[in-house]
Each structure stands twice: as C-alpha cells, then as structure tokens.
N, C-alpha and C positions, 0 to 999 in steps of 0.2 A: 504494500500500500504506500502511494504516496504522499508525504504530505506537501500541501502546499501554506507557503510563508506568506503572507501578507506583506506590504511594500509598508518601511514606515511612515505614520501617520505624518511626518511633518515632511515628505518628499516630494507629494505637489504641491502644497503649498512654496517651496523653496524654488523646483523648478517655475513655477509661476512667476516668482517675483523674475528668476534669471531671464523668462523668455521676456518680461516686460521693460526691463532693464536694454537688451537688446532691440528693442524695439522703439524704446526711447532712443538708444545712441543712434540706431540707423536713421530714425527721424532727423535726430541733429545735422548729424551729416549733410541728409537730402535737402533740408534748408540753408546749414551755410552753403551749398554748393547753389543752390536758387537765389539767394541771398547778392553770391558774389557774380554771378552772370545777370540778374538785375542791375549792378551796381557797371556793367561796364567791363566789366577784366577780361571778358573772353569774345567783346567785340569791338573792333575799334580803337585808337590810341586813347591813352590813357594817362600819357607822358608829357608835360611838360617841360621839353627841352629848352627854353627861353628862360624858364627859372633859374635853372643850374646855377648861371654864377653869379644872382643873387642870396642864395641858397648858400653858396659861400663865403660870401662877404658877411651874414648871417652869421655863420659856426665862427668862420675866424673869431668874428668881435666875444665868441664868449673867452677867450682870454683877455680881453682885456677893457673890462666893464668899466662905465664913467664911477670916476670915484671924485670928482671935485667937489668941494665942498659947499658950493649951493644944490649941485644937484641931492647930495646926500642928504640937505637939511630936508628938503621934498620928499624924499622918501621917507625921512621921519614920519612929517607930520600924513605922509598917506597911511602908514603902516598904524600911527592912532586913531585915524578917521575908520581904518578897515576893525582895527581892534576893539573901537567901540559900539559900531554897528555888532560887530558882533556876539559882542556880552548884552549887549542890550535884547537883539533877535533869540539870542539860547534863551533865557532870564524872560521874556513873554514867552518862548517856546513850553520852557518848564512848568509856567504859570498857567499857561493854557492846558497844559496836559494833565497836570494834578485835575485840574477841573474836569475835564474831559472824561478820565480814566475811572472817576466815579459813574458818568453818566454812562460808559459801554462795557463797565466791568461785568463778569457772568456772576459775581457776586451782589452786583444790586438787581437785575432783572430773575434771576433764581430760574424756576422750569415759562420763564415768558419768553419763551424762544423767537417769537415772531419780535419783540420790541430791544431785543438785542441784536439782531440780524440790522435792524433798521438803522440802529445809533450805528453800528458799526459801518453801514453802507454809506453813510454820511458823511464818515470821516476821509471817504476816498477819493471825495471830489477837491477839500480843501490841498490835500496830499499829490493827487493825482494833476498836481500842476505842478512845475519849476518855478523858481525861486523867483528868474527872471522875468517869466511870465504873469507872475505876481506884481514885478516891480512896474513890468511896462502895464499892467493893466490899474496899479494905486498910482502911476504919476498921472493920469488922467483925472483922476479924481480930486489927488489931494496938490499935485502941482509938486516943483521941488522944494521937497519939507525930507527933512531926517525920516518922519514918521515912515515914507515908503521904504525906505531899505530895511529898518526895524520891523513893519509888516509884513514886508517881504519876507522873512526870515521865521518873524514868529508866528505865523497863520502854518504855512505846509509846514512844517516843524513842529506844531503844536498839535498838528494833528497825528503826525506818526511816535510823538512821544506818550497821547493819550493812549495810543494802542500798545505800545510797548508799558506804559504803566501799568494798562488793567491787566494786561497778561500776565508781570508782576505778581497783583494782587492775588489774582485768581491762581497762582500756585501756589499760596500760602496756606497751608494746614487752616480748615474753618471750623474747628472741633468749639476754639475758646470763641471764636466771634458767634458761631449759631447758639454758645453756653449764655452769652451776655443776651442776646434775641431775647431768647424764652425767659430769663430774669428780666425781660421788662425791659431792658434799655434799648435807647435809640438806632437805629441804622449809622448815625455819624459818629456816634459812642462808638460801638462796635468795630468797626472798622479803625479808626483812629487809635485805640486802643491792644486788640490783636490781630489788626491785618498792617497796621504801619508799621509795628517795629520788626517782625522780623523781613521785611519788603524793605527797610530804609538802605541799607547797604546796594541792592541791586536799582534802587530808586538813584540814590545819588551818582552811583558808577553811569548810569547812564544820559544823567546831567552832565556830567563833565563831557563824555563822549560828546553830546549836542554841541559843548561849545567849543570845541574842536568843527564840528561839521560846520558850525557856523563860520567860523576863520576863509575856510573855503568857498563857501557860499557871499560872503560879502565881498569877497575879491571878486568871483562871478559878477555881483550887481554893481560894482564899478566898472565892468567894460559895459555896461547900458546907460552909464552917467552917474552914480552914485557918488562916486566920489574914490577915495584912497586909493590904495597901491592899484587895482584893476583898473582905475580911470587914467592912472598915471603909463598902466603898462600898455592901454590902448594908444595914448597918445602918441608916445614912445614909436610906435610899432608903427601906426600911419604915416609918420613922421620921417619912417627910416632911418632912423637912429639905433641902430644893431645895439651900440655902446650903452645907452641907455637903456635899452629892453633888456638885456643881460643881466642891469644893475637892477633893473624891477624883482627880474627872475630869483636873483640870490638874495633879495629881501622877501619876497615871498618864498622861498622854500627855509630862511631861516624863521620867519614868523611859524611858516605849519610847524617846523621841528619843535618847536618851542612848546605849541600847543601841542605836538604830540607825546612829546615825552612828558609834559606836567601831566598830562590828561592819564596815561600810560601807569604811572608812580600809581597815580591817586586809587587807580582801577586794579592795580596790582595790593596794592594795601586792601581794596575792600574786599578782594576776592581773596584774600588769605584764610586759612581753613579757621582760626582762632575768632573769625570779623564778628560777634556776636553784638546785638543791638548796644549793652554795657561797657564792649572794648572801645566801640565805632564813637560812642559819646564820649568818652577820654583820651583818643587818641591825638595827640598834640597837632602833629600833622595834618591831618585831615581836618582837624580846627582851623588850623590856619589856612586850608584850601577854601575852606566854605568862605571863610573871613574874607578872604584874601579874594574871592567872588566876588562877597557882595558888594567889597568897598570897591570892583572893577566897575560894579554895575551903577555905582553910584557916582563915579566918575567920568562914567560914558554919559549918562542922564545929563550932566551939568557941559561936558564936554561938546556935546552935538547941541544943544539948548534945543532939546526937547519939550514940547507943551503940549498938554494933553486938549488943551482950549481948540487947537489946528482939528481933530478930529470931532470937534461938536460946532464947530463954525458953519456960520449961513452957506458959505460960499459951498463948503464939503457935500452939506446936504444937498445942496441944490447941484453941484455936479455928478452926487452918485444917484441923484434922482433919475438925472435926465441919461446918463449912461442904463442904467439899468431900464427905463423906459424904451429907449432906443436899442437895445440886445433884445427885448421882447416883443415878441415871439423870434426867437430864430429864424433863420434864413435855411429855407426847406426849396430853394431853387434845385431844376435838377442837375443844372450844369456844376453849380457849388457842391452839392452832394457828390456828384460823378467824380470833381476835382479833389476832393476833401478824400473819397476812399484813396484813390489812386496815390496822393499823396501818402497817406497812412500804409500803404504798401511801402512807400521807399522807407517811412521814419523804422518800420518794424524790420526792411534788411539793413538799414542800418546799424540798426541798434545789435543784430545777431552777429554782424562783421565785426562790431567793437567787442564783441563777449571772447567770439573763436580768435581774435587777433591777441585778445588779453589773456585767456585762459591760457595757450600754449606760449605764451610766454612767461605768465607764472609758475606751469610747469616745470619747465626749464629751468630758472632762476629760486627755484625754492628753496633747492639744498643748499643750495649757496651763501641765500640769503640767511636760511636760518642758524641761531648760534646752539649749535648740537651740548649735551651734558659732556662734561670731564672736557679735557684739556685741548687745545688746538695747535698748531703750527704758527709761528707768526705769520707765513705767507697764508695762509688760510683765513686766521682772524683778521687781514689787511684785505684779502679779494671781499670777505663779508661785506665788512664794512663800506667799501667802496661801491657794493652792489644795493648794501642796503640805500645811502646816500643818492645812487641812481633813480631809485625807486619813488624816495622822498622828492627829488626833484620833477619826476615825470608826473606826480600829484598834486606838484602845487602848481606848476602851470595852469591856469585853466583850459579845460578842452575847446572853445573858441580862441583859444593863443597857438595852441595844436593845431587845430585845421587853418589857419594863417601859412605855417611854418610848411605845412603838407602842402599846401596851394603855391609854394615856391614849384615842386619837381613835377605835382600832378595836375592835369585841369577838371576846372572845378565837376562838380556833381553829387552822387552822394557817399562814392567811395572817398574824395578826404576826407569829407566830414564823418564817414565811418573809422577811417584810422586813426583819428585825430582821437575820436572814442575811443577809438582802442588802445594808444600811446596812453593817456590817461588810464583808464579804468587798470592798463597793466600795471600800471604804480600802485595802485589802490588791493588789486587782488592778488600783484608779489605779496605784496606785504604779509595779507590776511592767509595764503598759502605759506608764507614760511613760519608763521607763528604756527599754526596747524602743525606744520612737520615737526616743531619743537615741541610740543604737545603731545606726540605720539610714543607711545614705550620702545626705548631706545633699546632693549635686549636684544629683539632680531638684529638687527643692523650688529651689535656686539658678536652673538654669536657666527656669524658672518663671517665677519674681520676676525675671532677666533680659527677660523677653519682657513683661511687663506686670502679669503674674498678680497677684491681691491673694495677700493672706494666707490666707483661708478658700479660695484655689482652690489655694495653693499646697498646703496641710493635703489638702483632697479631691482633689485628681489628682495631687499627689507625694509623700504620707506615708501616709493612708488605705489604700490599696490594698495596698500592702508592709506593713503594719504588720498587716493583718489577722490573717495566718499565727500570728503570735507571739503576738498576744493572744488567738485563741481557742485555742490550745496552753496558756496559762498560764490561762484560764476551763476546760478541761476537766479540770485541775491542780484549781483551785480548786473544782472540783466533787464530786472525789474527795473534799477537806477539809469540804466542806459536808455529807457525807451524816455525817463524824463527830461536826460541831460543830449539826447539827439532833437529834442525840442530849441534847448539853448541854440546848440547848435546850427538848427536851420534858419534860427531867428536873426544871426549873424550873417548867415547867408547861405548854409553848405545845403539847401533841399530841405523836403521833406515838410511836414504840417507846421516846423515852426516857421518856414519859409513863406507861408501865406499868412500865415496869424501877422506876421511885421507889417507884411502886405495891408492887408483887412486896417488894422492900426494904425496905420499912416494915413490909410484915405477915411481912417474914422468910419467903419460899416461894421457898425455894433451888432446886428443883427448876423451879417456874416461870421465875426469873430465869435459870438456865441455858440454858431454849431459848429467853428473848428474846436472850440474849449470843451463842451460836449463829445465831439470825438476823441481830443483827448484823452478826458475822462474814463471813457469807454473802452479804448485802446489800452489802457492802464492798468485797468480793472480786468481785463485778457489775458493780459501780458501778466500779472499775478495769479492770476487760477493757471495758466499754465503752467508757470514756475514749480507752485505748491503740489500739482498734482507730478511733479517730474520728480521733484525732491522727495515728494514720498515714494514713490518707486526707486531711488535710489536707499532708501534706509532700511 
C-alpha cells in the first residue's frame, strides 16, 4: 500500500507570493521599457550636441566657485531667508498634523469605517500637490507675502504628517486608553494621557525628519521667486555664471548636511532601545533640540515679519473669493480633457525613468556607501565617504537645477526632465539603500569572508539578496515622491501636466487649472494604490 504525503500546508501559499513577485518584476520591466520609448530613446536624436561645450564651461567652474566676499554675504542672508521659511513650514506642518492625526486616527473613529476612509481620502488632495504648486497657486491669492512659502510648506506637509501621526497613535497598545473610556473619562483625557506618551518619541523623530524635508522644499520654492539660496541659484544659473551656481550649490549641500546630521543624532537618540517616555523627558540633548526648535521658530516669525492680519485681510478674501469662483466648475472641455490625459501619460513615464535610473544606481553605490560593523581600511572609509558626500550633493541640488544641467547635452522633452528625477531621487534612495545595508545582520557576509569569499562575492551572495526587499520598498516610496516632484519639474518646463498647469496660470484659466489639479490628485492617489499593493507583494 501506498501512502501518499500531502504537500505542506504553507507551499502555495509561498509559491503564490513567488509567482506574484514575478509578475510584478516582469510588469516593471515592461513599463520602464514603454516608459523609455515614450520618452524618445529608441527614436530619433536625443542628443544635444551644441551643449557640449557649455556643458563644460559648466563642470570646469565647479572648481572654482565665486568666493568674494559680497557675493558670500548673499549667500548668507539667502541661506536665513531659506532656513527660516523653513522652520517656520515644518513648525505649521507639525501643528497641523497633531490636529489632523486626531481627526483620521482609527483610534477616534473605532469600527466607523466608512468616516475614516473619508478623513483619510481628504488628506490626499492637500498632499497630493507639490510644494511648488502650492506656492504658485497662494501667490495668487495672497501676493508676495512670506505667508506663501510658509503655506506652501505647511498645508502638503501637514497633511502627510497627520497620517504619519495617526499611524503612530494607532500602534500604540489601547489596553490603558479603552481602561480610562469605560472609567468615565474623556476621549482627549484618554489619549493624551496613554496614547501620547509612549507615541512621543516616534512623534518627535518624525518632526525633526519634517524639518529636514523642509530645508529642501524651500530651496524648491525659491526657484518660483521665494526668495533664499533657490532664488539666488536661479538667478545665478540664467545668468550664466557657472562660478556662482557652484557657490549656491556648496551652500546648499552644506545647509542639507547640517540638517541632516542634526536631524540624524536626534533620531538616533530617540530610536535607542532605552528611549522610554521618562528617559526622553530628561535627556539633556534632546532638550536642547526641542529648545533649540523653538527659539528657531521664533526667530524665523520675527525674521520674515510675518502677520497673521495678511491672511484675514479684505484684499485675501476677496482674491481667494474670486479664484475659487472662477476654478468653479472645472473645465470639462474635450480637447482639455484629451490634452490633460495625454499629458499624465508623459508625467507617469516620467516619473518611472526617474525610479529605474535611481534604483540601479542605488544598487550599485550601497555597499559602498554604507559604513559596514568592525573595522575598515583607510582606502575604504575614504571611497565611503567620498561617495557618501556624492550623494549628499546630488540631493541638495534641486531636481529643476538637474534638468537645466541635462538640457546642456540633451534636447528638451520628457527624458531630461526624467533624468534630472532620476540624478536627484538617486541621492535620496543611495542614501536610504545604504542605511538598509547597514541595518542588515552582518554574519552572512562574515561567514563569507571566513571561507575565502572576496569582497564583491561577499556584497553579491550575503548582502544583495537581503537587501533587495528594503530597497525596492523604499524605490516604490520614492516613486510615489516622483510623480509629485515630475510636476515641479514640468512646471519649469521639462513636459508633462506640470507643463500646462504654468500654462493655465499665466493666462489665468482657473477653470482649466482646476481639472489639471484634479488630475493630479487622481494621478496620485494611483500612483499610491499601486505602490502599496507592489510593496505588499514584495513582503
């Protein structure tokens, strides 16, 4: 007799997830490959040979950046106009999302599924715009006032911090907050009480993070006229003065260093395995970071002379009157509609060129970048470093200073303005790929290098393979970011839907600008359900 074994019970389940994983990567594939024959590469020149030796004159001058000392004083005072827009932008970001984070937490709506769904779908439209498109859309309204770059900053910000709050909240053990409920107290007792303090630590880590994003983002809204080191690198750059856009460039990459290693510490201290609500209120340092906050935020306040009077003034009302009357009803033309899709074809291969151009290049650059445990070579700790510092740089450029420098070798369309994403975003997801690599249990790689392995075999059969997961989790992260900052980018000129929104704006066709802001939105809110539903078949 024979018997027959059963297969084990977790063997389709597992081949499921493998075939769907495959089925996901073939998908990628087939869209960068659609992606990049939309964009031009496989018909047609593509090359801007008349560039070249501007293009040159370009790289040369980064050795040797204007350092006279008026132009130095200008970059001072751009680098406080940029620093304080954006303490001021994180600081109503924070303010708005504390609020926020109450009203879409799954902890205040409980089994009200339908009125969670709603708060939540709310918050996608303020999110689901750029920074820029914020700015260009509040200088209409409020004229040049400080108020626009701060709103700019803190409206989309304040809406992606409310959902990082409630998320927060909502993992926080709710044993003692439902124990205070049924004793009678309040919903804001409650909460305040056992769902803030063990939430304070990943609350604050992620304030600081904000005002790091902001540093970035207000450089952004100075190449729209804002003001600081972006308005200065614009001008620079028009101007043809290689010498001086180099000196913008090493003032903005040491501004983000700055905030990135503060921001880095502070986030390293809360995320220590000891961060207990008791330690976090006594820890000297971290006192002095909040301190050392607020007195920024209150030195931008006095610094920009900000008034809150500019936001309740007749004039305000009566311009976001007549804006908002005039967006209403949208522009349901069909020739708009016709041009509005087609367009959101280019913004979305876009934005895929900039992922696959970043992705494999953060690939590549991870091991390198990351600082592995136990001991190094001095040539080793020096290539880091040097790659990390690459990195840093390719970040703080904005991605409209990228697609400039690309429009030297290429003509225009929507491949620079795709690589110009992608030059950027690689800076952004080295990084977040070599942090991962140092993250992961360093034994295999050890055992490895025990048995003989080089170096490049220890990287491809004991770090590679593990490391994947995380980094294309944080490239389909960085995808989401791409479809808003291919908006930036069209709006400076490189194609795509933010290329008609300038359009619509300029000749003042409120009605048309409201159904590209609508597609947008919609575009956005796609471009996230796909993500979430890829990243979950990757886990």
């Amino acid at each position: 007799m024979t018997a027959v074994l059963d297969a084990p019970p977790v063997a389709r389940p597992r081949l499921h997830r493998v075939r769907a994983r495959w089925g996901w990567g073939l998908g990628a594939v087939a869209v960068v490959v659609w992606s990049l024959a939309g964009a031009g590469l496989f018909a047609g020149e593509v090359v801007n040979p008349a560039g070249r030796a501007q293009f040159g004159r370009f790289a040369s001058a980064a050795l040797s950046p204007a350092l006279d000392a008026e132009f130095l004083r200008v970059l001072v005072t751009g680098a406080l106009v940029t620093l304080a827009y954006a303490a001021l932008g994180a600081a109503l970001a924070v303010l708005l999302g504390a609020l926020g984070a109450v009203a879409v937490a799954r902890t205040t709506w409980g089994r009200r599924r339908l009125g969670w769904t709603l708060t939540r779908g709310a918050l996608a439209v303020p999110r689901g715009l750029h920074e820029a498109v914020w700015g260009l859309l509040l200088v209409n309204v409020l004229g040049l006032d400080p108020w626009v770059g701060v709103l700019a900053i803190g409206l989309p910000y304040g809406a992606v911090t409310a959902k990082v709050f409630a998320d927060l909240l909502d993992e926080v053990p709710r044993g003692g907050h439902d124990a205070l409920l049924a004793a009678g107290a309040g919903r804001s007792s409650a909460v305040l009480y056992e769902l803030l303090p063990p939430a304070a630590g990943g609350l604050l880590s992620y304030s600081f993070y904000r005002l790091e994003c902001a540093v970035r983002s207000a450089v952004v809204l100075g190449l729209i006229g804002a003001g600081g080191l972006g308005y200065q690198l614009s001008l620079s750059f028009s101007s043809l003065r290689w010498e001086q856009v180099w000196s913008c460039v090493y003032a903005l990459a040491l501004l983000c260093l700055l905030a990135d290693v503060t921001g880095r510490a502070v986030r390293r201290r809360l995320a220590a395995p000891r961060s207990s609500p008791t330690r976090l209120a006594r820890d000297r340092v971290l006192t002095a970071a909040v301190l050392g906050s607020l007195a920024l935020v209150a030195w931008s306040w006095w610094y920009l002379a900000v008034t809150p009077a500019t936001l309740f003034a007749e004039r305000t009302r009566e311009q976001l009157g007549y804006v908002l009357g005039a967006a209403w009803p949208p522009d349901t033309d069909a020739d708009l509609l016709a041009s509005v899709a087609s367009l959101a074809v280019d913004t979305v291969q876009m934005s895929v060129i900039a992922i696959a151009v970043a992705t494999v290049g953060a690939v590549l650059v991870a091991g390198v970048a990351a600082r592995p445990p136990g001991r190094m070579t001095p040539g080793r700790r020096l290539l880091g470093t040097v790659v990390r510092l690459g990195l840093l740089l390719l970040r703080a450029v904005p991605a409209p200073v990228w697609a400039l420098v690309v429009l030297f070798v290429l003509l225009p369309g929507v491949l620079p303005g795709a690589l110009a994403l992608g030059v950027y975003s690689f800076g952004v997801l080295g990084r977040l790929a070599a942090e991962a690599t140092e993250e992961l249990d360093p034994r295999p790689r050890a055992a490895l290098a025990a048995l003989g392995a080089g170096p490049a075999a220890g990287w491809l059969y004991g770090v590679l393979p593990r490391a994947t997961g995380p980094v294309l989790a944080f490239a389909l992260y960085r995808w989401e970011v791409a479809i808003r900052d291919s908006v930036l980018v069209g709006v400076l000129g490189a194609g795509g839907l933010g290329a008609l929104l300038a359009t619509q704006l300029a000749t003042f066709d409120w009605g048309a600008v409201a159904t590209t802001l609508v597609a947008l939105v919609l575009l956005t809110l796609a471009v996230d359900l796909v993500s979430a539903r890829a990243r979950q078949a990757l886990r």
